[in-house]
C-alpha positions as CSV (number, residue, x, y, z in Angstrom):
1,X,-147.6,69.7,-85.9
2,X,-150.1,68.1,-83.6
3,X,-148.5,66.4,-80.6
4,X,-150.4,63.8,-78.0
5,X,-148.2,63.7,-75.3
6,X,-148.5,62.1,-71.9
7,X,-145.2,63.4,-70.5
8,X,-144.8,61.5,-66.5
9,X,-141.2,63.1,-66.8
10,X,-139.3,62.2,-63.7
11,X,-135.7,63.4,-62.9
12,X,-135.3,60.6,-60.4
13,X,-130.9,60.6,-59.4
14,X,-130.8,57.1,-57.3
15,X,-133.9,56.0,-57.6
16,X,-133.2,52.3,-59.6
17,X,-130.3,52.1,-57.3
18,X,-132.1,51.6,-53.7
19,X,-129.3,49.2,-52.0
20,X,-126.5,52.8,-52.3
21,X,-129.1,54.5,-50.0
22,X,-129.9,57.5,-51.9
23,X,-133.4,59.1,-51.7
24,X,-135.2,59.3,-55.0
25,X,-136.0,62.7,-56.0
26,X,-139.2,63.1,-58.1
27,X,-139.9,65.7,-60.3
28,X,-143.4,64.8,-62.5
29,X,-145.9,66.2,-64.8
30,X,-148.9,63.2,-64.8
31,X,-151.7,65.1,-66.9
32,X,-153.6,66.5,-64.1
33,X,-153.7,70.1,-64.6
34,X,-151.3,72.1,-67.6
35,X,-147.8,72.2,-66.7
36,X,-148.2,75.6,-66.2
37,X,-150.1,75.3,-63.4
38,X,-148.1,72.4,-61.8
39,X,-144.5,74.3,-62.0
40,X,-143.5,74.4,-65.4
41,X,-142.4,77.3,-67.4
42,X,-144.8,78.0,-70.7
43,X,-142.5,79.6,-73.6
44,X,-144.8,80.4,-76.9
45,X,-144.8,82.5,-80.0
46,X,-144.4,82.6,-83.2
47,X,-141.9,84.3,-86.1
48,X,-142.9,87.9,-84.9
49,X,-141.5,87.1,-80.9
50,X,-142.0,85.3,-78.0
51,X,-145.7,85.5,-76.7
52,X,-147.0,86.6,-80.0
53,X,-150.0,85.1,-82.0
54,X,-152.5,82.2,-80.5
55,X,-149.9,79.6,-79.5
56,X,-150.9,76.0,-79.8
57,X,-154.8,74.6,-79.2
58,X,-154.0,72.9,-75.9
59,X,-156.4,70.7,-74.5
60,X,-156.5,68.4,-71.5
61,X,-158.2,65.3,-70.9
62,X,-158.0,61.7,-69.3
63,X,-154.1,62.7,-68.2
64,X,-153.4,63.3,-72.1
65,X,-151.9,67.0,-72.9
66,X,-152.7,67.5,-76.9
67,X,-150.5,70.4,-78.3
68,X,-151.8,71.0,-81.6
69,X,-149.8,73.8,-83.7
70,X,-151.2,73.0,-87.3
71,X,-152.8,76.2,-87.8
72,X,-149.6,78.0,-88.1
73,X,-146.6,76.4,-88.9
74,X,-144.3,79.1,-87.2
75,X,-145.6,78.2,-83.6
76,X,-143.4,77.4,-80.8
77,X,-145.0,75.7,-77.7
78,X,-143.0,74.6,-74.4
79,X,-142.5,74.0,-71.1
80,X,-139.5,73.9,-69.2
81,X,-138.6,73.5,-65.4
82,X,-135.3,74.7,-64.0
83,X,-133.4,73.0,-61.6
84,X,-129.6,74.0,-61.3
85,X,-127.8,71.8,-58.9
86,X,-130.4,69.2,-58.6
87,X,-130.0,66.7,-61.9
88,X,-126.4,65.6,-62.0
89,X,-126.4,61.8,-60.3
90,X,-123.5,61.1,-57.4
91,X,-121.4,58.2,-57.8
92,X,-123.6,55.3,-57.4
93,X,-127.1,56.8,-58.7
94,X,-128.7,56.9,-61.7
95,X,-130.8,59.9,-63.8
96,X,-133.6,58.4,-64.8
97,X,-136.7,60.4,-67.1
98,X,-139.8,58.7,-68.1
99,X,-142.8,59.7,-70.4
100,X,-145.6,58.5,-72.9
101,X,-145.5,60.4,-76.4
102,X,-147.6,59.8,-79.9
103,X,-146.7,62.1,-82.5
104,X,-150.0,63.0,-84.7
105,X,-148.1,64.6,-88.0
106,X,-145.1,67.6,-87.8
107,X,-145.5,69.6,-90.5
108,X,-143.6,73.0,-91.0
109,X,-140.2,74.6,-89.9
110,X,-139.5,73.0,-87.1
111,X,-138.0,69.7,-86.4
112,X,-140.7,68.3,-84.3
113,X,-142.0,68.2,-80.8
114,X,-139.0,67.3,-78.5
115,X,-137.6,66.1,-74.5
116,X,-134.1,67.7,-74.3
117,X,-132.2,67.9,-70.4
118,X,-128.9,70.2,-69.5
119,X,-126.8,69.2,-67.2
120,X,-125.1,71.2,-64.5
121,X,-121.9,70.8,-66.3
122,X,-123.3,72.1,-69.6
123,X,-124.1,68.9,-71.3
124,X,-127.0,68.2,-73.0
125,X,-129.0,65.3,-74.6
126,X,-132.3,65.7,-76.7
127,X,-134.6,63.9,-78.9
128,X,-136.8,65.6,-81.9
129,X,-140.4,62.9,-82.5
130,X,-141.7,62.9,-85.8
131,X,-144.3,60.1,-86.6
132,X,-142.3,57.3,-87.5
133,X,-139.2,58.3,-86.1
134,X,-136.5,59.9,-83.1
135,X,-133.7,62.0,-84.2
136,X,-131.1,62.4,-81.3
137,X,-130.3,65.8,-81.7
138,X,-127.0,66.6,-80.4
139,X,-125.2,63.9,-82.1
140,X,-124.7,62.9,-86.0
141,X,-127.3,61.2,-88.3
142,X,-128.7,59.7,-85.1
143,X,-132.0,58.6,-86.4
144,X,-134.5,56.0,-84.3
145,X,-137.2,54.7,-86.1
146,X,-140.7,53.6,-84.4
147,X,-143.7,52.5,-85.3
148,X,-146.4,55.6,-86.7
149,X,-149.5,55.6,-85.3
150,X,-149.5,54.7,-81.4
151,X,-147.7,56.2,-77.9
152,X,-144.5,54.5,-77.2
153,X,-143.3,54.6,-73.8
154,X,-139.6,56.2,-73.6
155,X,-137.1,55.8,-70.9
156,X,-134.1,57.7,-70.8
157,X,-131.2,56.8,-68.2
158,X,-127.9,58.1,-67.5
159,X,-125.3,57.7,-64.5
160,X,-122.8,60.7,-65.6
161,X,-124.5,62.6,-67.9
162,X,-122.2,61.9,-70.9
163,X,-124.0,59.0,-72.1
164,X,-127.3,57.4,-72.0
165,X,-129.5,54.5,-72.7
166,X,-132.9,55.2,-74.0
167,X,-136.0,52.4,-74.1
168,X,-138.7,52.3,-76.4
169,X,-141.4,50.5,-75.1
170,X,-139.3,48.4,-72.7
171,X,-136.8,47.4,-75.5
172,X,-133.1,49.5,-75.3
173,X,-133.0,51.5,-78.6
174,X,-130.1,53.7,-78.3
175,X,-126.8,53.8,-76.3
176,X,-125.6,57.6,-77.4
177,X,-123.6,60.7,-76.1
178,X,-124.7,64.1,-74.9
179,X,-123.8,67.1,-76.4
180,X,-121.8,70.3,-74.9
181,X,-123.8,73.6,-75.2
182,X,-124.2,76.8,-73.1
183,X,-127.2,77.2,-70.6
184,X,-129.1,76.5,-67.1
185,X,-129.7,72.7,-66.0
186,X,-133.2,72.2,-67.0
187,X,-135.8,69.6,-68.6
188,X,-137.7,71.3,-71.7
189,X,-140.5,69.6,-73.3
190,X,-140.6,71.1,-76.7
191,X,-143.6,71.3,-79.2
């Protein structure tokens, strides 16, 4: 599968709700470096284990991260940042992400590059991209389409994480639910 993926993913409790007084918190990946290198967590292998094989053909330019996994179709590719405690909005404030995705082609045995967040409370929302379509993977036959070809601009907001909204390219495409599971509060890009 060959991802282009622009992620500005902000974690931003409060920050579209400026007259309650909260502080926006920020938590971004723009582009400028790998996430790696800015933070993030890299998690890669293949069917043998984790950290075995090549990994995806990562390359870096003008703010646009390409993961490129094509040449094996068993590659997994992500990065994840931890934050328990720090994602679940008070009363009043909103959890707001933000990123910029084109999806090349997905071919193999996974389900497509992804943007999942856990809550501290062990709920959970995610979304698999294929190239003309989102699947919303923690709830039924939750299918999005878009249009193939170009980035879209996503926007995912939620004031108790145990439901959302999520925009495509300014336009409200979704009103869903999050999903129990077990784990630490994090953001995981997925690839």
């Amino acid at each position: 599968m060959t991802t282009r993926m622009l992620f500005t993913v902000a974690a931003a409790p409060g920050a579209l709700v400026a007259q309650a007084g909260a502080e926006p918190y920020w938590l971004t990946y723009e582009g400028n470096d790998l996430p790696e290198n800015e933070g993030w967590t890299r998690y890669w292998g293949n069917q043998d284990d984790e950290y075995q094989g090549d990994g995806a053909i990562r390359t870096l330019e003008d703010g646009v991260l390409t993961i490129d996994t094509l040449h094996d179709p068993w590659i997994y590719d992500y990065n994840w940042i931890d934050r328990p405690g720090e994602f679940d909005p008070e009363p009043g404030e909103l959890l707001v992400m933000e990123w910029r995705l084109e999806v090349d082609e997905v071919v193999g045995v996974w389900c497509g590059p992804g943007v999942s967040l856990a809550s501290d409370e062990r709920w959970r929302a995610g979304f698999a991209f294929h190239e003309d379509y989102i699947w919303s993977f923690f709830e039924d036959d939750a299918f999005i389409p878009i249009t193939p070809g170009v980035f879209h601009e996503y926007r995912f907001v939620s004031s108790d994480l145990r439901s959302y909204e999520l925009y495509i390219d300014g336009e409200l495409a979704r009103q869903g639910a999050w999903g129990q599971f077990a784990g630490p509060a994090r953001i995981k890009c997925l690839v």
